[in-house]
C-alpha beads as a LAMMPS data file, in Angstrom:
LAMMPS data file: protein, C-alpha beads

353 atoms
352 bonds

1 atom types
1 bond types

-500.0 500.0 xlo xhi
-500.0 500.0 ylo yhi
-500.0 500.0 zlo zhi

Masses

1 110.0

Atoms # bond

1 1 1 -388.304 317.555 196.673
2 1 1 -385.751 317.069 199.487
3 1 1 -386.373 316.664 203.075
4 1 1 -385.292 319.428 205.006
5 1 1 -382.361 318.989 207.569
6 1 1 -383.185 320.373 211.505
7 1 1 -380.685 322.657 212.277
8 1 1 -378.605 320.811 214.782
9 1 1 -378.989 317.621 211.868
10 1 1 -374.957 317.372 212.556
11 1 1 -375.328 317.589 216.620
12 1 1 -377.747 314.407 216.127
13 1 1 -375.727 312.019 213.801
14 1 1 -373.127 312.957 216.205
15 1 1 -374.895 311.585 219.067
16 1 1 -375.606 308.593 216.870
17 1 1 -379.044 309.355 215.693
18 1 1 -380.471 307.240 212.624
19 1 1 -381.837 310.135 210.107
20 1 1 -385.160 309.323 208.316
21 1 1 -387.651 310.952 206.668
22 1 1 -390.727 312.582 208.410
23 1 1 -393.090 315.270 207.763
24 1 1 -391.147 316.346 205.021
25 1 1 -387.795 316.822 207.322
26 1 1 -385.233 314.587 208.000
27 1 1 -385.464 313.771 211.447
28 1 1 -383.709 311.738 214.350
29 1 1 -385.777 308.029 214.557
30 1 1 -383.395 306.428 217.433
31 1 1 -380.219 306.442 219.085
32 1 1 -377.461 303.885 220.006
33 1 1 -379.538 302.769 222.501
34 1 1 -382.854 301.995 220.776
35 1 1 -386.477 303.222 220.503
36 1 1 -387.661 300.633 223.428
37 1 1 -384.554 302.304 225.667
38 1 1 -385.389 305.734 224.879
39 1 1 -389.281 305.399 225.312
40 1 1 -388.234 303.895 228.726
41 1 1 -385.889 306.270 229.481
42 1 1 -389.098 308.837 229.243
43 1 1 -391.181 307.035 231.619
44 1 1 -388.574 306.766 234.077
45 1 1 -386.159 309.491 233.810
46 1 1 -385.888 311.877 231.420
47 1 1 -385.384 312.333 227.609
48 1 1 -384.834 315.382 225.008
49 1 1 -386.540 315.308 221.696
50 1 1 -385.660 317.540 218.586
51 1 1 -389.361 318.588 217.402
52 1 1 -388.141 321.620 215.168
53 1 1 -389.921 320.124 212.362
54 1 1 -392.967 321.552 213.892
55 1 1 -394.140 325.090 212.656
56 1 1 -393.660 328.356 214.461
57 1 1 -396.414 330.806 213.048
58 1 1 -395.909 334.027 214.578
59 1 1 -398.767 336.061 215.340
60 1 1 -397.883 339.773 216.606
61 1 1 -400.218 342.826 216.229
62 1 1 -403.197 344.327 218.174
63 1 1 -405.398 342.197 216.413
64 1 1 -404.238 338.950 216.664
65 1 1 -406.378 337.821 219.635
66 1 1 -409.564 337.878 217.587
67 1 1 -407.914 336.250 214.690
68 1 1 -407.183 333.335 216.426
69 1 1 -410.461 333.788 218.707
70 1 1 -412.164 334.158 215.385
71 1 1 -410.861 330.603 213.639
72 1 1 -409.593 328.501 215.827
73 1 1 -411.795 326.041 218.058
74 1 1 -410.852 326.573 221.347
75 1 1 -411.663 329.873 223.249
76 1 1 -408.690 331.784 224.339
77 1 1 -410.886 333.376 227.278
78 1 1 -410.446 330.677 229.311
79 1 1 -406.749 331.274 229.734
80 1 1 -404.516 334.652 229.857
81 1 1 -401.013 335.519 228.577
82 1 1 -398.302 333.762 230.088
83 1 1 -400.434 330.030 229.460
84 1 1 -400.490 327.602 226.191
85 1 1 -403.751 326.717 224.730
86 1 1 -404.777 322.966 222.911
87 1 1 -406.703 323.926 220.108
88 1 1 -408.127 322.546 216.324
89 1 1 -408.306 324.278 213.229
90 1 1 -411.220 322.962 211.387
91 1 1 -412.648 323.038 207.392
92 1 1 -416.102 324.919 207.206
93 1 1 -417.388 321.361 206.929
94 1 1 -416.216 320.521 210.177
95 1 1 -412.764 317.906 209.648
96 1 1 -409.736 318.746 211.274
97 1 1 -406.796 320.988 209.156
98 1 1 -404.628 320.414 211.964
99 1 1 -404.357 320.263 215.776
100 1 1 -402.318 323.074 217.547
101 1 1 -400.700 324.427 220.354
102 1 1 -400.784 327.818 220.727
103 1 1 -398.169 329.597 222.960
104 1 1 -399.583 333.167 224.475
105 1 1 -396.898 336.118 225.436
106 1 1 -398.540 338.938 225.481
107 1 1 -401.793 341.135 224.705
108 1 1 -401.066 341.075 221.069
109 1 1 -398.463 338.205 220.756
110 1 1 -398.490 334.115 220.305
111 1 1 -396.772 331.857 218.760
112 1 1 -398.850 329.397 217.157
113 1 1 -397.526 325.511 216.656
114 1 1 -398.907 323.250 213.793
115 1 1 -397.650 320.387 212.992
116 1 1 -394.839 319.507 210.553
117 1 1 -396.523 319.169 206.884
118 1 1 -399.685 321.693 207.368
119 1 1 -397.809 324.908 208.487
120 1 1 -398.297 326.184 205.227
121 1 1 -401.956 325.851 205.746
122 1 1 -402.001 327.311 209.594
123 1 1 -400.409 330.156 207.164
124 1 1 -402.734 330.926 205.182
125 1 1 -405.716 330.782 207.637
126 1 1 -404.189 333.128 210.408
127 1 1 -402.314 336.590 209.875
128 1 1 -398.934 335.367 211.233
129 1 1 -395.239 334.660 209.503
130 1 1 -393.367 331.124 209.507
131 1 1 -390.293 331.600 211.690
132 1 1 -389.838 327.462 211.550
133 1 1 -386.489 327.912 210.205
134 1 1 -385.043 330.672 212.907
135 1 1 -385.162 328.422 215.802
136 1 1 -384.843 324.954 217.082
137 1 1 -387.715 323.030 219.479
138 1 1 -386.298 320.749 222.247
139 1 1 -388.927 318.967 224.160
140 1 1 -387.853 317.312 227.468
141 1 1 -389.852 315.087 228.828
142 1 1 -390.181 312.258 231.604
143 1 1 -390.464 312.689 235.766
144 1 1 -387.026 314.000 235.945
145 1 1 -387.034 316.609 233.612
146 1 1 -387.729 319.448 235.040
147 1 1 -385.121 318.416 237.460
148 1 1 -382.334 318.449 234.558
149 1 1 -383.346 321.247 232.720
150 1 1 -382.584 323.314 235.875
151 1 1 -378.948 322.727 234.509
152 1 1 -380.083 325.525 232.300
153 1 1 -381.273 327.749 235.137
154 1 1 -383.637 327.274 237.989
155 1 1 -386.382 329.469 236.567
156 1 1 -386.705 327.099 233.455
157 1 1 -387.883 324.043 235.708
158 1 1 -390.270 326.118 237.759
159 1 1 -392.692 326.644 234.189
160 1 1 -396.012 325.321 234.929
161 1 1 -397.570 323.012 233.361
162 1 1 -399.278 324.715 230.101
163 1 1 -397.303 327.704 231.238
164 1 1 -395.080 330.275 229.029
165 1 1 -392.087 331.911 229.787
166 1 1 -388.935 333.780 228.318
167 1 1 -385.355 333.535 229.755
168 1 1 -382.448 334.648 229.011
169 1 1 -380.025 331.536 228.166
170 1 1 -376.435 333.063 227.805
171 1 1 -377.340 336.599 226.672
172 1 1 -380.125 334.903 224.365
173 1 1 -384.061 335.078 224.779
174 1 1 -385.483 331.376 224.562
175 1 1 -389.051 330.462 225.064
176 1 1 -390.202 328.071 227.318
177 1 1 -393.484 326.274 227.576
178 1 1 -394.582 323.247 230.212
179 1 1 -396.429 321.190 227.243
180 1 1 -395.265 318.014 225.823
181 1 1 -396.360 314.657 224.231
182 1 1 -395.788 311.523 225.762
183 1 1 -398.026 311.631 228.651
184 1 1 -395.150 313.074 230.970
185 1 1 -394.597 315.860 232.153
186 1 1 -391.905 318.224 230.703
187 1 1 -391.376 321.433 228.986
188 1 1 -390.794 322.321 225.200
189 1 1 -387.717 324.881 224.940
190 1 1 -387.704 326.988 221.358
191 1 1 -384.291 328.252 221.107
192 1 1 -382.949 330.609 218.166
193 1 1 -380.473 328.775 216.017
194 1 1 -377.223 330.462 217.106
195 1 1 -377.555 328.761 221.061
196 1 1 -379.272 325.690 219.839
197 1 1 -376.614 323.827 219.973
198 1 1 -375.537 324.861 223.451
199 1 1 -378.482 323.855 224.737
200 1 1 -378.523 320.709 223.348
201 1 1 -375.288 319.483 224.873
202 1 1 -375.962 321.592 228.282
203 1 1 -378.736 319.410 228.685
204 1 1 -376.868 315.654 227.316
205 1 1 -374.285 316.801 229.779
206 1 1 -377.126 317.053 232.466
207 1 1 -377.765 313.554 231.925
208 1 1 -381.091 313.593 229.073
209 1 1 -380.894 311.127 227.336
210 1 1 -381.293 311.382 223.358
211 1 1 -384.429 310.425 221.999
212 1 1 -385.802 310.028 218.442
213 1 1 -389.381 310.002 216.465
214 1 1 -389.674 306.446 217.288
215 1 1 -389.951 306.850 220.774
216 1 1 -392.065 309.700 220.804
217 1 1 -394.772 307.891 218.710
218 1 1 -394.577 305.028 221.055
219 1 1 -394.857 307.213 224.212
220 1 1 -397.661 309.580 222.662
221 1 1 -399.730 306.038 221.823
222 1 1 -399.568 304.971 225.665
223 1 1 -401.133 307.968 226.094
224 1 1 -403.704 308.014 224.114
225 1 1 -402.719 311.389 222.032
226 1 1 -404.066 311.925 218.626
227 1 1 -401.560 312.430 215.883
228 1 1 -402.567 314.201 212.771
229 1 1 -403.132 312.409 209.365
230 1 1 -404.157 309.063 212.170
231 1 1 -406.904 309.995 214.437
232 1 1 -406.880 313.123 213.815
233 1 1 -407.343 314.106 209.841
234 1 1 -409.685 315.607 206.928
235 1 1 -412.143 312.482 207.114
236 1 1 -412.465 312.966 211.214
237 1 1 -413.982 315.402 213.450
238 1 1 -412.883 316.800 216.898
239 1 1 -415.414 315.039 218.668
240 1 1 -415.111 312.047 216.365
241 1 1 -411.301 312.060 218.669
242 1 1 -413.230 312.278 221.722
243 1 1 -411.863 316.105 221.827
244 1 1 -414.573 317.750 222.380
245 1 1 -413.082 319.849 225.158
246 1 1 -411.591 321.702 222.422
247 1 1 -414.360 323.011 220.493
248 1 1 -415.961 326.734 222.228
249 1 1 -418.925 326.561 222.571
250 1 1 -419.505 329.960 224.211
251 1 1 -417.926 331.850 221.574
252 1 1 -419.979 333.505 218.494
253 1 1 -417.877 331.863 215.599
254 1 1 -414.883 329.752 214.723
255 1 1 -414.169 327.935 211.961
256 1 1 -416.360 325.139 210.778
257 1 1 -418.637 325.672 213.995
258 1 1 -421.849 325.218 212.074
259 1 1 -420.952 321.335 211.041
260 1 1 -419.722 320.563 214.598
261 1 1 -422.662 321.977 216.277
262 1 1 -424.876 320.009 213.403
263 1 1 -422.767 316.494 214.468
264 1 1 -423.167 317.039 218.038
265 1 1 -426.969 317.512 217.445
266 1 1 -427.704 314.390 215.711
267 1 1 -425.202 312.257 217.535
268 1 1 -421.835 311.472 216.874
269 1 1 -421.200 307.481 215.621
270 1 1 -417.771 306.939 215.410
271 1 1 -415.475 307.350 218.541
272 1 1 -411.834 306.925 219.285
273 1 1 -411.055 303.727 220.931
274 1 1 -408.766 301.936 222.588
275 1 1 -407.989 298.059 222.287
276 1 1 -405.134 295.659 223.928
277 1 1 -403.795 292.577 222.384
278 1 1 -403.566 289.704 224.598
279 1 1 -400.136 289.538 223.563
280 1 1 -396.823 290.864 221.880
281 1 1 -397.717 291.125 218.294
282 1 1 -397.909 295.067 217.291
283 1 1 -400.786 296.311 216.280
284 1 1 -400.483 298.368 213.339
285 1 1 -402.883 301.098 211.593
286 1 1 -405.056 299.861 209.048
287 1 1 -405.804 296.307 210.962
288 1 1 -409.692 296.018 210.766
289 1 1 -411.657 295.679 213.960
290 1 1 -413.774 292.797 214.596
291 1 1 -416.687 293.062 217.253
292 1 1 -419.203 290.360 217.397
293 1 1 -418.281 289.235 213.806
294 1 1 -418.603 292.729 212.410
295 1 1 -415.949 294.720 211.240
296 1 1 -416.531 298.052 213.027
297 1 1 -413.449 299.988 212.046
298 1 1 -410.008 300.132 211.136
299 1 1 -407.414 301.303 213.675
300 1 1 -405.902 304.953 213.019
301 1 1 -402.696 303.689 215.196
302 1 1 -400.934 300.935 216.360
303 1 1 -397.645 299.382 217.814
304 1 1 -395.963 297.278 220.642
305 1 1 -396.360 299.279 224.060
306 1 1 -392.851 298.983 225.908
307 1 1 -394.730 299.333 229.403
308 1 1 -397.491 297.065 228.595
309 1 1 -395.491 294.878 226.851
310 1 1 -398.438 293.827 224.293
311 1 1 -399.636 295.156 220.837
312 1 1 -401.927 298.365 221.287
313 1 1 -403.758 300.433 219.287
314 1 1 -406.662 303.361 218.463
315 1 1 -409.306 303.150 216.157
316 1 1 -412.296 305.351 215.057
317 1 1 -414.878 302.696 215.809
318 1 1 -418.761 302.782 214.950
319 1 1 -420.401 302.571 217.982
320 1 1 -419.590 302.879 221.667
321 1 1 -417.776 299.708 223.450
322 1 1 -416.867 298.899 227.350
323 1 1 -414.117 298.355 228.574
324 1 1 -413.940 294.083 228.279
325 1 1 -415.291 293.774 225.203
326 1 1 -413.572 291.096 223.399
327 1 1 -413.029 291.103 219.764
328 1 1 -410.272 290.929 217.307
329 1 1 -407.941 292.813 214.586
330 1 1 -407.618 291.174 211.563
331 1 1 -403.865 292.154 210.068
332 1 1 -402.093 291.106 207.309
333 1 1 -403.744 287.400 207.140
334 1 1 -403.908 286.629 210.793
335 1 1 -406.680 287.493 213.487
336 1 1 -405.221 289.237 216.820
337 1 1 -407.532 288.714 219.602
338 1 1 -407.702 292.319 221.589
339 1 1 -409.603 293.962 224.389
340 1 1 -411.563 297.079 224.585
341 1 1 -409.412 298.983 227.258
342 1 1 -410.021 302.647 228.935
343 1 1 -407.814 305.188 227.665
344 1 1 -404.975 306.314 227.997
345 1 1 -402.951 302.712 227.765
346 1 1 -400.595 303.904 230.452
347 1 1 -400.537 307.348 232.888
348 1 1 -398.127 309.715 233.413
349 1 1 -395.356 308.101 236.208
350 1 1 -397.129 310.339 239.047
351 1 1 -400.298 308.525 238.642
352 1 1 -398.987 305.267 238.663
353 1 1 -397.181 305.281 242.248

Bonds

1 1 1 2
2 1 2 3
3 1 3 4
4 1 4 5
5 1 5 6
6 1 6 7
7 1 7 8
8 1 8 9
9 1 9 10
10 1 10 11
11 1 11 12
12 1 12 13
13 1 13 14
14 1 14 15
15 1 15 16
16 1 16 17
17 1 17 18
18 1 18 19
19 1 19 20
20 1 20 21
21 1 21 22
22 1 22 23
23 1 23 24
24 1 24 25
25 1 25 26
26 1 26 27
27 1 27 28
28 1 28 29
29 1 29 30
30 1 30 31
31 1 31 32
32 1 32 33
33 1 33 34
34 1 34 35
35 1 35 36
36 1 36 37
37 1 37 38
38 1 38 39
39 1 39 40
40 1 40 41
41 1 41 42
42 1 42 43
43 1 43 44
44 1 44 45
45 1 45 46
46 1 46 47
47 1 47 48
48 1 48 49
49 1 49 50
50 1 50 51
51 1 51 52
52 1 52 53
53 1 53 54
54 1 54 55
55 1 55 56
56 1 56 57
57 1 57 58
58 1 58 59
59 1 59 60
60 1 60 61
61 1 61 62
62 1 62 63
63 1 63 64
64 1 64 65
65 1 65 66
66 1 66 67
67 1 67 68
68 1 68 69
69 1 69 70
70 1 70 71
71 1 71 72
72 1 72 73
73 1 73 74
74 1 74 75
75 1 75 76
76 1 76 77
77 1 77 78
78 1 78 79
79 1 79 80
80 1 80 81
81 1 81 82
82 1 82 83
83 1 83 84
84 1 84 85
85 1 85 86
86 1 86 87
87 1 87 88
88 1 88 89
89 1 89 90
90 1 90 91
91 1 91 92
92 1 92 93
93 1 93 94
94 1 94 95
95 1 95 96
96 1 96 97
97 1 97 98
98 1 98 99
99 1 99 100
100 1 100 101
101 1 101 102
102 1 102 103
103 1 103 104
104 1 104 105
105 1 105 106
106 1 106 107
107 1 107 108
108 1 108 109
109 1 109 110
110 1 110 111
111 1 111 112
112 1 112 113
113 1 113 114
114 1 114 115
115 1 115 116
116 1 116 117
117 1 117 118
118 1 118 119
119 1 119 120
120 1 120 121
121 1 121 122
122 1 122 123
123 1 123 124
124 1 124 125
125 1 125 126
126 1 126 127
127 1 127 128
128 1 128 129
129 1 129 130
130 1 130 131
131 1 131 132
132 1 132 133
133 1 133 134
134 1 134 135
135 1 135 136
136 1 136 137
137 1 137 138
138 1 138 139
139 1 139 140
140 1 140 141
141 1 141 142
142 1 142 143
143 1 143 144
144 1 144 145
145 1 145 146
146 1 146 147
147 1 147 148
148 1 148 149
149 1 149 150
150 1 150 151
151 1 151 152
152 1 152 153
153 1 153 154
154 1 154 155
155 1 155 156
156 1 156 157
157 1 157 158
158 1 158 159
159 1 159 160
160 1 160 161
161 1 161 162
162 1 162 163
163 1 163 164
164 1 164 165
165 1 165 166
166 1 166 167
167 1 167 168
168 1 168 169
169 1 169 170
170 1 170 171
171 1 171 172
172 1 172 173
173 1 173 174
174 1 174 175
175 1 175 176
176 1 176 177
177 1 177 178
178 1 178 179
179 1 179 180
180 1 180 181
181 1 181 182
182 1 182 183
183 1 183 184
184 1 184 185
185 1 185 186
186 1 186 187
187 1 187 188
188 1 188 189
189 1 189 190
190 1 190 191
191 1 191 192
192 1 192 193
193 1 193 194
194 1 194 195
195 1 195 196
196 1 196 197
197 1 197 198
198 1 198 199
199 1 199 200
200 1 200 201
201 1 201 202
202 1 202 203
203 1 203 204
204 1 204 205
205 1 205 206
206 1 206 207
207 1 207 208
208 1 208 209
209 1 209 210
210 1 210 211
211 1 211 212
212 1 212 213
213 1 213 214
214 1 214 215
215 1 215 216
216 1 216 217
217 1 217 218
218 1 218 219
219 1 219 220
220 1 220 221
221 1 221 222
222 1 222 223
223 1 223 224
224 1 224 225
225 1 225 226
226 1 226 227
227 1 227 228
228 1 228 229
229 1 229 230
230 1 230 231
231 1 231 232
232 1 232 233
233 1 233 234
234 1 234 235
235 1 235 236
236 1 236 237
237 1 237 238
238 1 238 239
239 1 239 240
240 1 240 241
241 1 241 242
242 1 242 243
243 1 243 244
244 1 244 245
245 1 245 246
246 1 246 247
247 1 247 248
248 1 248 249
249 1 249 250
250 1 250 251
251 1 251 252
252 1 252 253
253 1 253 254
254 1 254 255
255 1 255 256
256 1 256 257
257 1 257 258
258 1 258 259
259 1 259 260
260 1 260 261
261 1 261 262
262 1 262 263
263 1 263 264
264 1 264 265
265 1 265 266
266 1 266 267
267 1 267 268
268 1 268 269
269 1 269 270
270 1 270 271
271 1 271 272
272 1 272 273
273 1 273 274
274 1 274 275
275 1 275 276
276 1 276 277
277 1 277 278
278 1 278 279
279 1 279 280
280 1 280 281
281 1 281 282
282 1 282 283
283 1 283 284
284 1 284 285
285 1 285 286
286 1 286 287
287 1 287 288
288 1 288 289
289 1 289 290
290 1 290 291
291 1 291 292
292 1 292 293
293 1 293 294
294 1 294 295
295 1 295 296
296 1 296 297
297 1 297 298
298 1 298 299
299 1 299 300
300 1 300 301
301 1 301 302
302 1 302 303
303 1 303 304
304 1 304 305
305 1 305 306
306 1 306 307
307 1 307 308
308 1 308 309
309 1 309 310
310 1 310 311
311 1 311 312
312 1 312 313
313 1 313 314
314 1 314 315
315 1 315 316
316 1 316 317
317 1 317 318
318 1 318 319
319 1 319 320
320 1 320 321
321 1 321 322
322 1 322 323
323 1 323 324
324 1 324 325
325 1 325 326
326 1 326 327
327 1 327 328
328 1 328 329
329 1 329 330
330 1 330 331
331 1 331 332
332 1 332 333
333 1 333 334
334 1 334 335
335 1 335 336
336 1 336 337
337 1 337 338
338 1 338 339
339 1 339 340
340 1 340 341
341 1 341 342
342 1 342 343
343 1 343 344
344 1 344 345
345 1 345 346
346 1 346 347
347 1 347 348
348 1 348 349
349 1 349 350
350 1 350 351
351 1 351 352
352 1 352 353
């Protein structure tokens, strides 16, 4: 089967974008300038991502609140209307289908966001319809973007973080929402398909600078964010990810709750963690985890950390490890000496002065 093209697949290879295959889309990897540019670019400026290859489900009617109350992990209590909500959606045996945000309008409307290859599944579980195709997802990110955006209108950079909004944009509703992934702030815009374009190049011409799937990957692993199908996947559990923020307790039911309640009750033995190399190699997924001459994992993620400037990487490790503990990844024939480290690798630029 084909990989499907983003809407604005022209606007990119225009701006120079190398095309590849992800998630079953053809997306944007870099630019001109580079993946180590453009994750910089993030951490010090601003960048604009094309995430449209993540699903829209759209949930409208007076009972969608206990739907998603009803299956999904979180509990939607704790916020109101007008916020955006981290969630999981879990198997009855407890692994993770997929992790989600969902954005909240109204009483009885949300859009709900899985990620690229299981919005199919987020289908089936929850009464919604896919409207992936009908718009396009910008996400702008870094400690000047909400300064830029404001080139679309002043309202759009004064979304709070984990906030929702909808603005006009030249006679046209978009949909606003202060979330992001690379450990920066930013917002996510979801713009119908006829004014995607326009935004794109309103906010180029504001100075945000193109960035691609490389980048974002990079950024996301400073940060210590679980992607699905890598830390996050059908052989590994919420708290497994150290997520256990997510799961609600205080509600009477969602989806898989018995099994999580039954892990956290007998103790949970693999947790995500991070490790530094002592120097430039990458670190790559797979590469086994040594710890006192036992292998105690494989990592779920790995690569070179522009800030850092050494090989990082997450694993789902048996046991619990300081920060300091020595050990090693063993990769493709060669042993990496790495550090246990705290997470995330790197902070947001307002926590690092």
């Amino acid at each position: 089967m084909d990989n499907r093209r983003p809407f604005l697949f022209d606007a990119h290879v225009a701006l120079g974008a190398k095309m590849v295959p992800f998630g079953g889309w053809e997306m944007p990897l870099a630019y001109g300038g580079g993946t180590v540019a453009e994750h910089l670019a993030c951490r010090r400026d601003a960048v604009v991502f094309d995430v449209s290859h993540l699903g829209t489900v759209r949930c409208d009617g007076p009972d969608m609140f206990e739907a998603l109350q009803n299956t999904l992990t979180n509990d939607l209590r704790k916020i109101a209307p007008g916020r955006a909500q981290y969630t999981h959606l879990l198997t009855e045996d407890g692994f993770v289908v997929d992790d989600i945000i969902v954005w909240w309008y109204s009483d009885t409307e949300f859009d709900v966001m899985p990620n690229a290859s299981n919005t199919s599944g987020v289908t089936a579980a929850l009464p919604g319809r896919d409207v992936t195709s009908e718009r396009v997802v910008l996400a702008v990110q870094g400690p000047q973007a909400r300064a830029k955006v404001s080139a679309l209108g002043s309202d759009f950079a004064e979304v709070p973080r984990f906030g929702v909004r909808r603005f006009d944009f030249r006679g046209t509703e978009v949909r606003v929402a202060g979330t992001g992934y690379t450990g920066e702030d930013g917002l996510e815009i979801a713009a119908p398909n006829e004014i995607a374009e326009e935004v794109l190049a309103a906010l180029v011409a504001a100075g945000v600078t193109p960035a691609g799937l490389g980048a974002r990957d990079t950024l996301r692993l400073e940060a210590a964010l679980p992607l699905y199908g890598h830390e996050l996947s059908l052989s590994s559990t919420t708290l497994q990810a150290n997520l256990g923020w997510v799961l609600g307790w205080d509600k009477a039911t969602f989806r898989g709750r018995a099994a999580v309640a039954a892990e956290r009750d007998r103790g949970v033995t693999r947790h995500l963690t991070g490790v530094v190399a002592d120097g430039r190699q990458p670190l790559r997924d797979g590469g086994e985890v040594v710890i006192d001459d036992t292998v105690v994992g494989e990592l779920t993620s790995g690569n070179f950390s522009p800030v850092l400037e050494r090989g990082i990487g997450l694993g789902l490790l048996e046991g619990e490890f300081a920060p300091g503990t020595v050990g090693h990844v063993q990769l493709r024939g060669r042993e990496i000496p790495v550090t246990v480290t705290a997470l995330p690798f790197v902070r947001k630029a307002s926590s690092r002065g």
